[in-house]
C-alpha positions in Angstrom: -76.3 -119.7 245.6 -76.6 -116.5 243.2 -79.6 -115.3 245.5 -77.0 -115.2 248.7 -74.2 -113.8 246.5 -76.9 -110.7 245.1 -77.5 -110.1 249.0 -74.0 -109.6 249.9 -73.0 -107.6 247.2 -76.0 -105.5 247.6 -75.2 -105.3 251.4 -71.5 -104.2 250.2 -73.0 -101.3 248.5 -75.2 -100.3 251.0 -72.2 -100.3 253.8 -70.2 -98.2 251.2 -72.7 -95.8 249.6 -74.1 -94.8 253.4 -70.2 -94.5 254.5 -70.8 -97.2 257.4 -67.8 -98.5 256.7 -65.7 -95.5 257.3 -67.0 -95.6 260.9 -66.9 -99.0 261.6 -66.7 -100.2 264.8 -65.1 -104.2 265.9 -68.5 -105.5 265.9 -69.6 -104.2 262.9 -65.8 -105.4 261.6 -67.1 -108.8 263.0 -70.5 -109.5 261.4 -69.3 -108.2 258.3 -66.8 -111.3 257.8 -69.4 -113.3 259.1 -71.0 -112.2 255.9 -67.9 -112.7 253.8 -67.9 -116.1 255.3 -71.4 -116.8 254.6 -71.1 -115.4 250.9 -68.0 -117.9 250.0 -70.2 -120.9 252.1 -72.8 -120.0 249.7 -70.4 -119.8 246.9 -69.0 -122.8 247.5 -72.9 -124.6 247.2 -73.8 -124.9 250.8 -76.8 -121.9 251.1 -78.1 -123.7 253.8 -75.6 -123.2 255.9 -74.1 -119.9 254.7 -78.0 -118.7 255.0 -78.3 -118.0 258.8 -74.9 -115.7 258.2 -75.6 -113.9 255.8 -79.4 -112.6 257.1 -77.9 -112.1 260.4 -75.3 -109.8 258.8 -78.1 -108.0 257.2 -80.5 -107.9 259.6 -77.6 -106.4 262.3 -76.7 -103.4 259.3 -80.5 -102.4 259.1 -81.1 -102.6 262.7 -78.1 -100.4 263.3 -79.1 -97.9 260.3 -82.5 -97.5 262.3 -80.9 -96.2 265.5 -79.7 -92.9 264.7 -76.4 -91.5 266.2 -76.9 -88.7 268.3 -74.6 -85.7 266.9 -72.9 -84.2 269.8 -72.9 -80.0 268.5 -70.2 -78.5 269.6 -70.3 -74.4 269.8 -67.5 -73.3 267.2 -64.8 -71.1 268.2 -65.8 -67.8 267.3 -62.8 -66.0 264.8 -61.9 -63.8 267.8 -60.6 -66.6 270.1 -58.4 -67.6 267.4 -55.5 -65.8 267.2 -53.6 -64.7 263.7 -50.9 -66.7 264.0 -53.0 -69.9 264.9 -55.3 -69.4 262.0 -52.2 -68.8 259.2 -50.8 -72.0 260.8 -54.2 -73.9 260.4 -54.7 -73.1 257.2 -51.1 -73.0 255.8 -50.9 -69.5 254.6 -48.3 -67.1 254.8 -48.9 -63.3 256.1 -49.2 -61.7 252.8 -51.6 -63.9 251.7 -54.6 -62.3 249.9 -58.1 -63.2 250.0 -58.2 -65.8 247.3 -55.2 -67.5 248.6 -56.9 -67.9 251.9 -59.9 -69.4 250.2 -58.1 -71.8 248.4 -56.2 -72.9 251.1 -59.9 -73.7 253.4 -60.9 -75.0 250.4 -58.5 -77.6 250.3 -58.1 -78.1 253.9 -62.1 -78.4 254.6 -62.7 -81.5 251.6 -60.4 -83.8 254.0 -62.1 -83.3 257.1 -65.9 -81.8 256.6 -68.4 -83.7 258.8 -70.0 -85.0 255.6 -66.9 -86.7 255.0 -66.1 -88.7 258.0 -64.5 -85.8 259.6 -64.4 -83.9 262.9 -66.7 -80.9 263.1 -64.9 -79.4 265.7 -61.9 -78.9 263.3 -64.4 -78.1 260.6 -65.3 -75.4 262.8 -61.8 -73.9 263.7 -60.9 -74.2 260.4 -63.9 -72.5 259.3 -63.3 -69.8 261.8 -59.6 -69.6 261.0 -61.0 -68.5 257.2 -63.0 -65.8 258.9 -60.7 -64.3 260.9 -57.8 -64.4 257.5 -60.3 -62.8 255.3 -61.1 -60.2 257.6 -57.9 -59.2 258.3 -57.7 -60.0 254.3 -60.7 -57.5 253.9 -59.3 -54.5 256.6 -55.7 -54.7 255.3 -57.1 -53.9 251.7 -59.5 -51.4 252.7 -56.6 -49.0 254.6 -54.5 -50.2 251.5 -56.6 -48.2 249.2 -57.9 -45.6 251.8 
């Protein structure tokens, strides 16, 4: 009984510390309350029956960690297709922002929605872009400013 509850949690932790569970999909939704169901069966003192659940649940989640997802790359947009307008917009900053502003402002913006965190790249991208394009018209603005 403790052996089955030890696997589930461990297979909790793996599902959360590899960020599976931020993508799952309905039949990863399913097996995993087959594996809740197996863990209370097991729980409740009936391993025998809870154990075909709960190492089918596990061996789904490592089969599917094997099989890699293939990462579709999309081209960002270069800073020139973006216009000013679009990138103050997208990154929430007025037009007399200064550099550091502008920085703060991708800063925030890119920690919700970087790849690495379950986010698109594509708006990584244009975002990313849109923070090019501000700090060099940031950059040119100063420059005839002092000049």
């Amino acid at each position: 009984m403790g052996l089955f509850a030890i696997l589930f949690l461990g297979l909790a932790a793996w599902l959360i510390w590899t960020g599976r569970l931020q993508r799952m999909s309905v039949k990863d939704g399913m097996v995993l309350g087959a594996a809740l169901v197996g863990a209370v069966m097991a729980a409740k003192g009936k391993p025998i029956a809870a154990a075909p659940l709960l190492m089918g649940a596990a061996y789904f989640f490592f089969n599917q960690a094997k099989k890699k997802p293939k990462a579709v790359r999309s081209k960002p947009p270069s800073p020139e297709a973006l216009s000013l307008e679009r990138a103050r917009a997208l990154l929430g900053v007025g037009p007399d922002a200064d550099a550091n502003a502008i920085r703060a402002a991708h800063r925030r913006l890119i920690a919700s929605v970087h790849p690495d965190r379950g986010g698109i790249e594509a708006l990584a991208a244009e975002i990313n872009a849109a923070r090019d394009l501000l700090l060099a018209q940031a950059a040119e603005k100063d420059a005839s400013g002092r000049g």
